[in-house]
PDB file with SEQRES, HELIX, SHEET and CRYST1 records, atoms N, CA, C and O in Angstrom:
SEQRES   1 A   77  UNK UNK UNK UNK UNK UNK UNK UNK UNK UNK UNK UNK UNK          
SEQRES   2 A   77  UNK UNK UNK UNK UNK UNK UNK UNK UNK UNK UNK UNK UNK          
SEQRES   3 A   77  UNK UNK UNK UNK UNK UNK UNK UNK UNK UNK UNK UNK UNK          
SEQRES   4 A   77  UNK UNK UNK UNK UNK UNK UNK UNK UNK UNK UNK UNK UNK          
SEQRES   5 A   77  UNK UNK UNK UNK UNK UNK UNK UNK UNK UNK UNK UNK UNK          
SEQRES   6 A   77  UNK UNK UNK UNK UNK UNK UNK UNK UNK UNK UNK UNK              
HELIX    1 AA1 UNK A    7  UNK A   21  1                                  15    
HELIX    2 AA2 UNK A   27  UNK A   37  1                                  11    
HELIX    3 AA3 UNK A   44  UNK A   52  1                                   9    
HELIX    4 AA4 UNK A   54  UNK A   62  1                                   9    
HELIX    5 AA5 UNK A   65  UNK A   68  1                                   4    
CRYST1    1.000    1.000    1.000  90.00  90.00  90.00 P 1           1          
ATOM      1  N   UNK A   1       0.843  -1.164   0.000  1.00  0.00           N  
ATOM      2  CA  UNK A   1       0.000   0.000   0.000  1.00  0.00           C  
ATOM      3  C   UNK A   1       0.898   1.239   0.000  1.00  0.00           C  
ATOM      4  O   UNK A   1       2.028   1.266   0.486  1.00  0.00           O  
ATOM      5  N   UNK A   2       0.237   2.327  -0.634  1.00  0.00           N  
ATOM      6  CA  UNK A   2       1.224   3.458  -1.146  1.00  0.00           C  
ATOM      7  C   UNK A   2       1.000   4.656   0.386  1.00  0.00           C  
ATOM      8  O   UNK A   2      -0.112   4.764   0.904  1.00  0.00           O  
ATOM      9  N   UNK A   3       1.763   5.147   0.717  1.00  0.00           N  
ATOM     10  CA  UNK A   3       1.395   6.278   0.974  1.00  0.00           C  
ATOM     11  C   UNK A   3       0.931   7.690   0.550  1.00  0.00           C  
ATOM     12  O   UNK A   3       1.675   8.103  -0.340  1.00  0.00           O  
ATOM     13  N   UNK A   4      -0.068   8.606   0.882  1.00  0.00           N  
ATOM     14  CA  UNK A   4      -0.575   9.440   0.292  1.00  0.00           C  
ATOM     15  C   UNK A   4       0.425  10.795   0.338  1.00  0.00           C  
ATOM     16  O   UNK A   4       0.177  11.412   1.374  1.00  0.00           O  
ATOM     17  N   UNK A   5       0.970  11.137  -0.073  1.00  0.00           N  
ATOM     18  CA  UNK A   5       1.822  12.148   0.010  1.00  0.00           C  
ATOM     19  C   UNK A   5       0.955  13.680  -0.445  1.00  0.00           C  
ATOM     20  O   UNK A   5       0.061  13.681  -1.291  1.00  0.00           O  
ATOM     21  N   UNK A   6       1.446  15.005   0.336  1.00  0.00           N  
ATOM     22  CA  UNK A   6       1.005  15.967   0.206  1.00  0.00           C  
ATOM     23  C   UNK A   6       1.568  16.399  -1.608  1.00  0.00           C  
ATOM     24  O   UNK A   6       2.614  15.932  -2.058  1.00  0.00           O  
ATOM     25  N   UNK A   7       0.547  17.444  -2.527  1.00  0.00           N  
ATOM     26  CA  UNK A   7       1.747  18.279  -3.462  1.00  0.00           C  
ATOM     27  C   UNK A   7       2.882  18.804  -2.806  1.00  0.00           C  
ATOM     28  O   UNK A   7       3.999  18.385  -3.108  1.00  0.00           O  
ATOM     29  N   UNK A   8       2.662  20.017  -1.603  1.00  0.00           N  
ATOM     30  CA  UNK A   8       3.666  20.832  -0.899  1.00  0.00           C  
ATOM     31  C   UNK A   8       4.647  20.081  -0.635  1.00  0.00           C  
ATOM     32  O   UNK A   8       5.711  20.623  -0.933  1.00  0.00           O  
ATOM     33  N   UNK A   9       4.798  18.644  -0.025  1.00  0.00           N  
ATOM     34  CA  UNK A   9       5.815  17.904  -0.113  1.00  0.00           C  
ATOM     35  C   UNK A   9       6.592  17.492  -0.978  1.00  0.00           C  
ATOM     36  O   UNK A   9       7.800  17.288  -0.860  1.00  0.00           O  
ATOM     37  N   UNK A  10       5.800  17.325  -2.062  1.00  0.00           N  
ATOM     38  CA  UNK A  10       6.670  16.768  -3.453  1.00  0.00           C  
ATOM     39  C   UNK A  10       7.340  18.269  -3.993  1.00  0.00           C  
ATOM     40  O   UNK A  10       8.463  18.444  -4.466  1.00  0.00           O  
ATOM     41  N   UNK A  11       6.620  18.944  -3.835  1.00  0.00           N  
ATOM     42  CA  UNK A  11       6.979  20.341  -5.071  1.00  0.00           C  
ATOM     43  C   UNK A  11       8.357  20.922  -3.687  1.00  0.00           C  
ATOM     44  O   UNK A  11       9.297  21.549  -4.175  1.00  0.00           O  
ATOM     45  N   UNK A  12       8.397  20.720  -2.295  1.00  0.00           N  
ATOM     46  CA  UNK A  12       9.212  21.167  -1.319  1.00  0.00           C  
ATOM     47  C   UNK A  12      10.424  19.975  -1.792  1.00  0.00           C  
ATOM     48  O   UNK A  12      11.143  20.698  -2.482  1.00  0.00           O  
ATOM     49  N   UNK A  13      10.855  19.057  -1.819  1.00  0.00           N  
ATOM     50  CA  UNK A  13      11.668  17.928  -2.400  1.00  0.00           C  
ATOM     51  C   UNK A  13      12.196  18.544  -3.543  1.00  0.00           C  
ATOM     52  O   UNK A  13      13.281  19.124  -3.506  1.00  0.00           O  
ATOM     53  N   UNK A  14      11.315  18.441  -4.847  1.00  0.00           N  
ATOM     54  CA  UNK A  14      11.676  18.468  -5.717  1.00  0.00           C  
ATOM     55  C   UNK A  14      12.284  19.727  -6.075  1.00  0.00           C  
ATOM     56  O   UNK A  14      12.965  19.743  -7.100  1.00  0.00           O  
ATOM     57  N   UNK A  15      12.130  20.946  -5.299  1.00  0.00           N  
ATOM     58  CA  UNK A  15      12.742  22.696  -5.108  1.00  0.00           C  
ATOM     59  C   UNK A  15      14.149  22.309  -4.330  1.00  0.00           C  
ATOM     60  O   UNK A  15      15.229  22.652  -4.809  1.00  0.00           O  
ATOM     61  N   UNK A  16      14.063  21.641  -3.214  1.00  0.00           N  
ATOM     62  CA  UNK A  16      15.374  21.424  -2.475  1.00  0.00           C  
ATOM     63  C   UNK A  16      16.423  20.391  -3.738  1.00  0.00           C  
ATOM     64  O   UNK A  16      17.586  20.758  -3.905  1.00  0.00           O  
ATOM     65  N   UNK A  17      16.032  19.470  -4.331  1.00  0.00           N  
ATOM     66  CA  UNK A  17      16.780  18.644  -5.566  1.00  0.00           C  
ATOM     67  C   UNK A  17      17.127  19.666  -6.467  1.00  0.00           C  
ATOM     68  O   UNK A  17      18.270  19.552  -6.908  1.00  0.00           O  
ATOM     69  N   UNK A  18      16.426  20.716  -6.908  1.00  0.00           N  
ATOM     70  CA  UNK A  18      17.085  21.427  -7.724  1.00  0.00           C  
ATOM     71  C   UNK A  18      17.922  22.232  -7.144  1.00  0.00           C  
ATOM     72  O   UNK A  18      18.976  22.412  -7.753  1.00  0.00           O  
ATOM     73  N   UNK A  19      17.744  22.913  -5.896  1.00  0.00           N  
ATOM     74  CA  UNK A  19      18.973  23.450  -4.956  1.00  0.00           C  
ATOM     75  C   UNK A  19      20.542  22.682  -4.917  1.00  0.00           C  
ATOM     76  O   UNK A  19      21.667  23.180  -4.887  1.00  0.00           O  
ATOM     77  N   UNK A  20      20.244  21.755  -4.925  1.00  0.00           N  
ATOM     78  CA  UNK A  20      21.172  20.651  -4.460  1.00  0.00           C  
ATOM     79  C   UNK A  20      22.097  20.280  -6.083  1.00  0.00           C  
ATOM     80  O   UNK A  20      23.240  19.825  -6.062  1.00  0.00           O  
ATOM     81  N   UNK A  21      21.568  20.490  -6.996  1.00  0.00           N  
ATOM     82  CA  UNK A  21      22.188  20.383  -8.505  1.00  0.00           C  
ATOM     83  C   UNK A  21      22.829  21.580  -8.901  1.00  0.00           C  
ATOM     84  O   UNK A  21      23.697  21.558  -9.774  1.00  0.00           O  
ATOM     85  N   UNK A  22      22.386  22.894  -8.188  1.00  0.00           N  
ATOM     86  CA  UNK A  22      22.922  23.874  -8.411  1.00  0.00           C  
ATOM     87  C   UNK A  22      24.815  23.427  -8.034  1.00  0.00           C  
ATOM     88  O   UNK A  22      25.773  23.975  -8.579  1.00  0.00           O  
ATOM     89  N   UNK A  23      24.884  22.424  -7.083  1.00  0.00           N  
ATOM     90  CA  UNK A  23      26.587  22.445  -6.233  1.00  0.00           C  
ATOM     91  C   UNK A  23      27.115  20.885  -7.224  1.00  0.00           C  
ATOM     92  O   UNK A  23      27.729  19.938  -6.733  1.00  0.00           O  
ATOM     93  N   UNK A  24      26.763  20.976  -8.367  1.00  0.00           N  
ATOM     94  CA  UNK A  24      26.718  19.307  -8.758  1.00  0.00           C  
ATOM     95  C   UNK A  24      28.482  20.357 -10.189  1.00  0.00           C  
ATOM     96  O   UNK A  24      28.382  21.323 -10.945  1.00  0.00           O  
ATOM     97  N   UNK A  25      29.396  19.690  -9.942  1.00  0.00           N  
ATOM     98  CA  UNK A  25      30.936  20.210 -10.398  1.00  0.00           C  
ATOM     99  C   UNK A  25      30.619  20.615 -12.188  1.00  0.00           C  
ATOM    100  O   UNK A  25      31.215  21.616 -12.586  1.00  0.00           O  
ATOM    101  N   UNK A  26      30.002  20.104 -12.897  1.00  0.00           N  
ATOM    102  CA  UNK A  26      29.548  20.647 -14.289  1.00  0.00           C  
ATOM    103  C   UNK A  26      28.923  22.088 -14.097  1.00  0.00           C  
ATOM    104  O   UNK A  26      29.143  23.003 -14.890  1.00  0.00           O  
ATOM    105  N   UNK A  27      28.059  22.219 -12.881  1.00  0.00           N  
ATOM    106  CA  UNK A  27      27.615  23.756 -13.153  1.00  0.00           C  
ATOM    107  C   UNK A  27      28.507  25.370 -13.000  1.00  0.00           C  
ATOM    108  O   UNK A  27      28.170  26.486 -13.395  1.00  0.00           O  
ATOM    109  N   UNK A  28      29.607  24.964 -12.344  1.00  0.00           N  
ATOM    110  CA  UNK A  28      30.740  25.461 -11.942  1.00  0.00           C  
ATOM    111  C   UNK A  28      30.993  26.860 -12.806  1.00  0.00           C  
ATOM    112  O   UNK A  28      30.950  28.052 -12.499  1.00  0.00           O  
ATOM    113  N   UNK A  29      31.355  25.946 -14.363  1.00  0.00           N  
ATOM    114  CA  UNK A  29      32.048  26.517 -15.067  1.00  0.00           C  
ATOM    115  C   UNK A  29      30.864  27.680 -15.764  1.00  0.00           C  
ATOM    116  O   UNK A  29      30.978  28.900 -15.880  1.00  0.00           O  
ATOM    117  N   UNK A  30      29.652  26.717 -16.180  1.00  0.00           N  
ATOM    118  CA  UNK A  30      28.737  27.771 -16.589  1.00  0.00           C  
ATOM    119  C   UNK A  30      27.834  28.902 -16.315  1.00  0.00           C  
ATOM    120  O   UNK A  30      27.413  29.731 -17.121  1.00  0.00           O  
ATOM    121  N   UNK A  31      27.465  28.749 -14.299  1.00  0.00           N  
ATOM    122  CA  UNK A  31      27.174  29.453 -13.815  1.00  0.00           C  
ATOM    123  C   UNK A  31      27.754  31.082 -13.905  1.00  0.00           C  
ATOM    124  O   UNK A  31      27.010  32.045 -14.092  1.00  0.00           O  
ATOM    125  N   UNK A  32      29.042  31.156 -13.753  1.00  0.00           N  
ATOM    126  CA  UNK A  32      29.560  32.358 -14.018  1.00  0.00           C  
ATOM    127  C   UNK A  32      29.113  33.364 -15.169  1.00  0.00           C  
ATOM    128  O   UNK A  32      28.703  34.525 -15.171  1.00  0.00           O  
ATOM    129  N   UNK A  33      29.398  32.309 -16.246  1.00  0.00           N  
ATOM    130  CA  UNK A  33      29.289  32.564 -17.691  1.00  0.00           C  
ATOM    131  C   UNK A  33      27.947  33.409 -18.133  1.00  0.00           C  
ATOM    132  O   UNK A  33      27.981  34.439 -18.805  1.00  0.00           O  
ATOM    133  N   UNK A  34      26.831  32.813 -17.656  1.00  0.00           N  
ATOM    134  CA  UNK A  34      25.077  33.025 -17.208  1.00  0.00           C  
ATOM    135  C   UNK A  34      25.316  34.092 -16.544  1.00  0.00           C  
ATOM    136  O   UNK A  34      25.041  35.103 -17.190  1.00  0.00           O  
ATOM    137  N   UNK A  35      25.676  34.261 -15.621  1.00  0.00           N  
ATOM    138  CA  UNK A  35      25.019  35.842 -15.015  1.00  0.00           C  
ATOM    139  C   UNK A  35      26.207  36.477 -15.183  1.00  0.00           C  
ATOM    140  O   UNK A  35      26.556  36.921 -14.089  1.00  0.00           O  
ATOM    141  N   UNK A  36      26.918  36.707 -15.954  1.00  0.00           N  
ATOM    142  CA  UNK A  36      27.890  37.590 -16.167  1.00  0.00           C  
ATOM    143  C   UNK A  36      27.123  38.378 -17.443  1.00  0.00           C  
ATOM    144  O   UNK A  36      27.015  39.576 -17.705  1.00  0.00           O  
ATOM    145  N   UNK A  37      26.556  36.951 -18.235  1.00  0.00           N  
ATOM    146  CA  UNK A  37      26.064  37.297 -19.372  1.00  0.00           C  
ATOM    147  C   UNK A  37      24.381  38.333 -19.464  1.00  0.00           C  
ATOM    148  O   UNK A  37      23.817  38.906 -20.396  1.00  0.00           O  
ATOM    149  N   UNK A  38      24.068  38.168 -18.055  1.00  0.00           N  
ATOM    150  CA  UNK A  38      22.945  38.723 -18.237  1.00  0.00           C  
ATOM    151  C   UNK A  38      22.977  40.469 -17.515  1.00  0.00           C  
ATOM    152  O   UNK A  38      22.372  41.516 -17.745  1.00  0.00           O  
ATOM    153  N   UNK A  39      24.003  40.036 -16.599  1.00  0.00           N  
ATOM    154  CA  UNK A  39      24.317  41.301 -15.961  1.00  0.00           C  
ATOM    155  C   UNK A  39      25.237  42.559 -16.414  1.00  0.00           C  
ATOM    156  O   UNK A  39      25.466  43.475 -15.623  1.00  0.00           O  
ATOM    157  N   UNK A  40      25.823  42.544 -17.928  1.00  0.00           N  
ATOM    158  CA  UNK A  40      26.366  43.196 -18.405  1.00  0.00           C  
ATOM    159  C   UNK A  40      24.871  44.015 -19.621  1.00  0.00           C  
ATOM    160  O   UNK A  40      25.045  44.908 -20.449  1.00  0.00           O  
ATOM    161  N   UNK A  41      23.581  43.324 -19.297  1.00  0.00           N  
ATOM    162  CA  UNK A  41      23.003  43.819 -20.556  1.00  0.00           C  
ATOM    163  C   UNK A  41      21.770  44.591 -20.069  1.00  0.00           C  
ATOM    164  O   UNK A  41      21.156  44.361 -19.027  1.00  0.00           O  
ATOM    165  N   UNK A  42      21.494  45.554 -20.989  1.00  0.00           N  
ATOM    166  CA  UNK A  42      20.533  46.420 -19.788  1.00  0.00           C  
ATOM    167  C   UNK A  42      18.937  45.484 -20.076  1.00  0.00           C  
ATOM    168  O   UNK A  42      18.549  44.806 -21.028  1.00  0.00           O  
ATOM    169  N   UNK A  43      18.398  45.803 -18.932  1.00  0.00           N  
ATOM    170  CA  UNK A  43      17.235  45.177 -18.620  1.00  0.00           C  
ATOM    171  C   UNK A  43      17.201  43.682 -18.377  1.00  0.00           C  
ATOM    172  O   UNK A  43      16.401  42.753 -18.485  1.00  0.00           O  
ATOM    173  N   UNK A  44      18.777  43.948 -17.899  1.00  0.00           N  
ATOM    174  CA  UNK A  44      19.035  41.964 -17.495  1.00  0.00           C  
ATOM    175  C   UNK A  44      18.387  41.332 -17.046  1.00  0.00           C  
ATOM    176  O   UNK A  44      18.021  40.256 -17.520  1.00  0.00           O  
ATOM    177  N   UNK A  45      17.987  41.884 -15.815  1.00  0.00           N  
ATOM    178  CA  UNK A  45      17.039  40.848 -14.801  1.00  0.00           C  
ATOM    179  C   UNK A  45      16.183  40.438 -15.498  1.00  0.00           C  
ATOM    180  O   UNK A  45      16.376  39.339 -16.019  1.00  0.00           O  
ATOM    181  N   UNK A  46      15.254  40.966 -15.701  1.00  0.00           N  
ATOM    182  CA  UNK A  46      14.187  40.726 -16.969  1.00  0.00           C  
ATOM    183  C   UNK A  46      15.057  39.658 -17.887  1.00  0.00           C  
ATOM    184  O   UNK A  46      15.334  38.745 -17.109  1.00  0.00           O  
ATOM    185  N   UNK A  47      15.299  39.526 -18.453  1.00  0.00           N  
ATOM    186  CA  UNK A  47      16.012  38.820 -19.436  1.00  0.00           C  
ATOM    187  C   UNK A  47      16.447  37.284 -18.699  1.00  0.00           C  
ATOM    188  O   UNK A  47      16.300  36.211 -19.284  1.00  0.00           O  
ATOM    189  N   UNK A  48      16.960  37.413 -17.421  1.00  0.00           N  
ATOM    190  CA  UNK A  48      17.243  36.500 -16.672  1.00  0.00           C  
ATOM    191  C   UNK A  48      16.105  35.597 -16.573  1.00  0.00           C  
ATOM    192  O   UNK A  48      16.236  34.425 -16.927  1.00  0.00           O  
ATOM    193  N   UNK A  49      15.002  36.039 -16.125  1.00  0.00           N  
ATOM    194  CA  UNK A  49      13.668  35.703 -15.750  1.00  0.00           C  
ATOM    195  C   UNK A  49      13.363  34.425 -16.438  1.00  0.00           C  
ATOM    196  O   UNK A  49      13.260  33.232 -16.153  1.00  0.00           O  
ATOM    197  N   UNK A  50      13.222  35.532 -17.904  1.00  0.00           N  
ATOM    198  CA  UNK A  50      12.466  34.483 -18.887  1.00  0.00           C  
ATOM    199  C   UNK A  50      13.195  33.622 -19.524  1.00  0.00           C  
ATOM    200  O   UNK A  50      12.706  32.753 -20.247  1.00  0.00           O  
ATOM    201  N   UNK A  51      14.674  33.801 -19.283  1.00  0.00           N  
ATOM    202  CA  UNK A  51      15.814  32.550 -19.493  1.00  0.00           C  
ATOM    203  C   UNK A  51      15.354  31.433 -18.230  1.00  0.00           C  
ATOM    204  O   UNK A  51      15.170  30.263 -18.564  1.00  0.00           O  
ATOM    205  N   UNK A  52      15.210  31.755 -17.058  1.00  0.00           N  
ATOM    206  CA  UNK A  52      14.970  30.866 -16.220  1.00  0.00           C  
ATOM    207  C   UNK A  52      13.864  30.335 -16.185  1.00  0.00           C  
ATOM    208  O   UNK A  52      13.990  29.294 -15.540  1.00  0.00           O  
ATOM    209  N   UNK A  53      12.451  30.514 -16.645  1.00  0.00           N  
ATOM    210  CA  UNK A  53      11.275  30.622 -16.661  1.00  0.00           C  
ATOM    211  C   UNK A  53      11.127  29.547 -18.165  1.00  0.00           C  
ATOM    212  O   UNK A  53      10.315  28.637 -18.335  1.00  0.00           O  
ATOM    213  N   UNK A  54      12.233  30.043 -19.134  1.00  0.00           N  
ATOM    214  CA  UNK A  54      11.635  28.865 -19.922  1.00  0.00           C  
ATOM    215  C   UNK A  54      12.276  27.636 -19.881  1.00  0.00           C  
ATOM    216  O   UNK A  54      11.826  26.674 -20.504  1.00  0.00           O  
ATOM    217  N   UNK A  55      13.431  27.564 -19.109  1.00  0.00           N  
ATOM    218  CA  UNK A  55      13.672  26.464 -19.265  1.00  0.00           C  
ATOM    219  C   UNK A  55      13.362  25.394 -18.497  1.00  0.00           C  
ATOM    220  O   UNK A  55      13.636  24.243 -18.835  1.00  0.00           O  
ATOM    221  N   UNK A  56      12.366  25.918 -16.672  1.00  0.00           N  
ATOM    222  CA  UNK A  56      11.265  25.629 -16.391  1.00  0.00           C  
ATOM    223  C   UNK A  56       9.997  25.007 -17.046  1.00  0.00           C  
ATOM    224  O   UNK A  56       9.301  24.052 -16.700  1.00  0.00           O  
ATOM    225  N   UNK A  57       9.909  26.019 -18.303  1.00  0.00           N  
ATOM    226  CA  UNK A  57       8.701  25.190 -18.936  1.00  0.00           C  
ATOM    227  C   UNK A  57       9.213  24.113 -20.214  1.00  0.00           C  
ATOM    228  O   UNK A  57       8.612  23.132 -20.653  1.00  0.00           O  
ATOM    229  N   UNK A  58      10.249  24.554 -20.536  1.00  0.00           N  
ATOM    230  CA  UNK A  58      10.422  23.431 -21.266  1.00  0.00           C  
ATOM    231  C   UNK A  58      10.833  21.951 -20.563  1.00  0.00           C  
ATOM    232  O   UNK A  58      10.546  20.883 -21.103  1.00  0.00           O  
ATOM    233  N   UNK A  59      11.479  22.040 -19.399  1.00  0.00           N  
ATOM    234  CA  UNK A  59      11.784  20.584 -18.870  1.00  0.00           C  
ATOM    235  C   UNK A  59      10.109  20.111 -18.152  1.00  0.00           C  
ATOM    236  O   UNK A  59       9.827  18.932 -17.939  1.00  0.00           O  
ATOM    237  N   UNK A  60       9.239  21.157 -17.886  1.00  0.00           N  
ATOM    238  CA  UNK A  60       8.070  20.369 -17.461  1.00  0.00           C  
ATOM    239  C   UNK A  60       7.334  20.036 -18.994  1.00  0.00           C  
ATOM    240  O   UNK A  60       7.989  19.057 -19.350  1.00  0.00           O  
ATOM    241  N   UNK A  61       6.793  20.185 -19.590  1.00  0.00           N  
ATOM    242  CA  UNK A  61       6.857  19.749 -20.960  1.00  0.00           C  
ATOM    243  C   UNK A  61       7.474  18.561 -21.538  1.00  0.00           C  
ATOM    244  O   UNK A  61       6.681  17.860 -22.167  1.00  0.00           O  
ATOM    245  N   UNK A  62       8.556  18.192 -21.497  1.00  0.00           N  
ATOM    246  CA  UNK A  62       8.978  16.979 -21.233  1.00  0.00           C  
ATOM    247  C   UNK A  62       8.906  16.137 -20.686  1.00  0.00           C  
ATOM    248  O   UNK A  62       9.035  15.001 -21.143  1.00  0.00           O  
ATOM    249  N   UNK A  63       8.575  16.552 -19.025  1.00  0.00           N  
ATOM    250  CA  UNK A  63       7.923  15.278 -17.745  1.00  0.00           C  
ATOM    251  C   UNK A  63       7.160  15.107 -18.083  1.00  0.00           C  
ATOM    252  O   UNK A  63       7.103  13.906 -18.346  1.00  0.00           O  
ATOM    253  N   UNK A  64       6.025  15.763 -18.403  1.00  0.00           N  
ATOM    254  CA  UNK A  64       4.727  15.789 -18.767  1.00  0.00           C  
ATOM    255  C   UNK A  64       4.343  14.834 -20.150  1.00  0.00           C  
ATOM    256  O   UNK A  64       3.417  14.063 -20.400  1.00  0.00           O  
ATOM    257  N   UNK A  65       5.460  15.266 -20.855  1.00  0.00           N  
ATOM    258  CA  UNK A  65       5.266  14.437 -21.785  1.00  0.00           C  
ATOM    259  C   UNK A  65       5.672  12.604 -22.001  1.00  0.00           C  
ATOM    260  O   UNK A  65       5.073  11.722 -22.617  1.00  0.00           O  
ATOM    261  N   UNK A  66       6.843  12.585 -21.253  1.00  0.00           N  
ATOM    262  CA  UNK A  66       7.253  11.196 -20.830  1.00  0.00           C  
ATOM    263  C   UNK A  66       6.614  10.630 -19.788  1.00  0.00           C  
ATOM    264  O   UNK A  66       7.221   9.679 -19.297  1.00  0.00           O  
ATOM    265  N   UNK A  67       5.311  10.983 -19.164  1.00  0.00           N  
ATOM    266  CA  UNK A  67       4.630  10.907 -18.356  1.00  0.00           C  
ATOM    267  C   UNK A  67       3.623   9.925 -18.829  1.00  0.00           C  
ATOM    268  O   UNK A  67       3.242   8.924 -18.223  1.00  0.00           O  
ATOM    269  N   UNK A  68       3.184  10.416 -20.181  1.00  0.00           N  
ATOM    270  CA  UNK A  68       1.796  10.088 -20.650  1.00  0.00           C  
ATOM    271  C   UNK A  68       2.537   8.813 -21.605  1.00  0.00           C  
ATOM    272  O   UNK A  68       2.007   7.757 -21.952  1.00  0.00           O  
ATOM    273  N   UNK A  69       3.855   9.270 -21.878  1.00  0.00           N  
ATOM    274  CA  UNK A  69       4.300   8.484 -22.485  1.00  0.00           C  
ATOM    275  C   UNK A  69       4.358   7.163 -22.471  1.00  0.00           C  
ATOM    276  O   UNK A  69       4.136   6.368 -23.384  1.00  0.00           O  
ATOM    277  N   UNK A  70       4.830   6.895 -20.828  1.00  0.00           N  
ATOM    278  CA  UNK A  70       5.756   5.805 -20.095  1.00  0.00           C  
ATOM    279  C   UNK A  70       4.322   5.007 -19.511  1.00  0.00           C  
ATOM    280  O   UNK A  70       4.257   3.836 -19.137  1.00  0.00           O  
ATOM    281  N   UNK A  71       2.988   6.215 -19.564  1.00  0.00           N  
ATOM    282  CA  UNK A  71       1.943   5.551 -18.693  1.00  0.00           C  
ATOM    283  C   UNK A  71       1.184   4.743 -19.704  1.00  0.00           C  
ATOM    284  O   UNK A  71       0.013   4.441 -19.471  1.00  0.00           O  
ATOM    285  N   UNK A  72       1.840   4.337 -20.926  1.00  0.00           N  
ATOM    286  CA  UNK A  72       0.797   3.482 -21.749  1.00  0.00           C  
ATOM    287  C   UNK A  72       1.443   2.475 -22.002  1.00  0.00           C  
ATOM    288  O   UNK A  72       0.952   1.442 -22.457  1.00  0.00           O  
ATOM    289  N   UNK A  73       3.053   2.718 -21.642  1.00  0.00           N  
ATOM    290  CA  UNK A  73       3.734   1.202 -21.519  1.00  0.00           C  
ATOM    291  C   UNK A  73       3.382   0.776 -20.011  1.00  0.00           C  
ATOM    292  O   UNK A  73       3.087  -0.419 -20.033  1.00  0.00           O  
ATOM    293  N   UNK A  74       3.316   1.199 -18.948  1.00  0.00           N  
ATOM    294  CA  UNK A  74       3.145   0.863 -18.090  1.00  0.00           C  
ATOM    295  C   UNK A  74       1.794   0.216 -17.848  1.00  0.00           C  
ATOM    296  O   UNK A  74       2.005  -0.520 -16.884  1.00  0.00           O  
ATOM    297  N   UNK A  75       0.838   0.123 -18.111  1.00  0.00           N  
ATOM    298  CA  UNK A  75      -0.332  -0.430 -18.286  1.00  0.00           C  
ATOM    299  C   UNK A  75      -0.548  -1.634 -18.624  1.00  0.00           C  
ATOM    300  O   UNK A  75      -1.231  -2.573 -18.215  1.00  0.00           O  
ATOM    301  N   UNK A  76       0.489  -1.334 -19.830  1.00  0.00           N  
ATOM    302  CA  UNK A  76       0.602  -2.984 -20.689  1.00  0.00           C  
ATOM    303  C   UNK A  76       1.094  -3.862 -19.898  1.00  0.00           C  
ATOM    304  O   UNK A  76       0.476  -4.909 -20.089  1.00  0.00           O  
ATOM    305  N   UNK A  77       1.793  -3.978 -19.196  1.00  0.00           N  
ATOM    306  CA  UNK A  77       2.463  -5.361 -18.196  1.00  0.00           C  
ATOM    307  C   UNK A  77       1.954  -4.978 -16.717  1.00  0.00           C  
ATOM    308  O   UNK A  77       2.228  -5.706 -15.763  1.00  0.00           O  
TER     309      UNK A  77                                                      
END                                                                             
């Protein structure tokens, strides 16, 4: 039997996992690169946003989509 888990729990997890990838040795080099790049240009922040914002929606778009995906093989067995 499953346990019922809260959203706030999953979406609190899954915010701390992305915290936690921020310190993962590949982001190192590019982090700099990113806000150097946004902070030299006027109306950066802004610009930052919707750099961060889409790539938010594009990786949920993908779950979402391997979601529906994986749930019609999963059915089958």
């Amino acid at each position: 039997m499953h346990e019922q888990q809260s959203l706030l729990g999953f979406l609190s997890v899954a915010f701390l996992a992305g915290v936690a990838n921020l310190f993962m040795p590949c982001i190192y080099p590019i982090m700099p690169m990113t806000v150097s790049y946004f902070t030299k240009q006027s109306d950066g922040s802004r610009k930052a946003m919707f750099y961060g914002f889409s790539i938010m929606f594009v990786f949920a778009w993908i779950g979402l989509g391997n979601n529906g995906f994986w749930s019609t093989f999963l059915k089958l067995y």
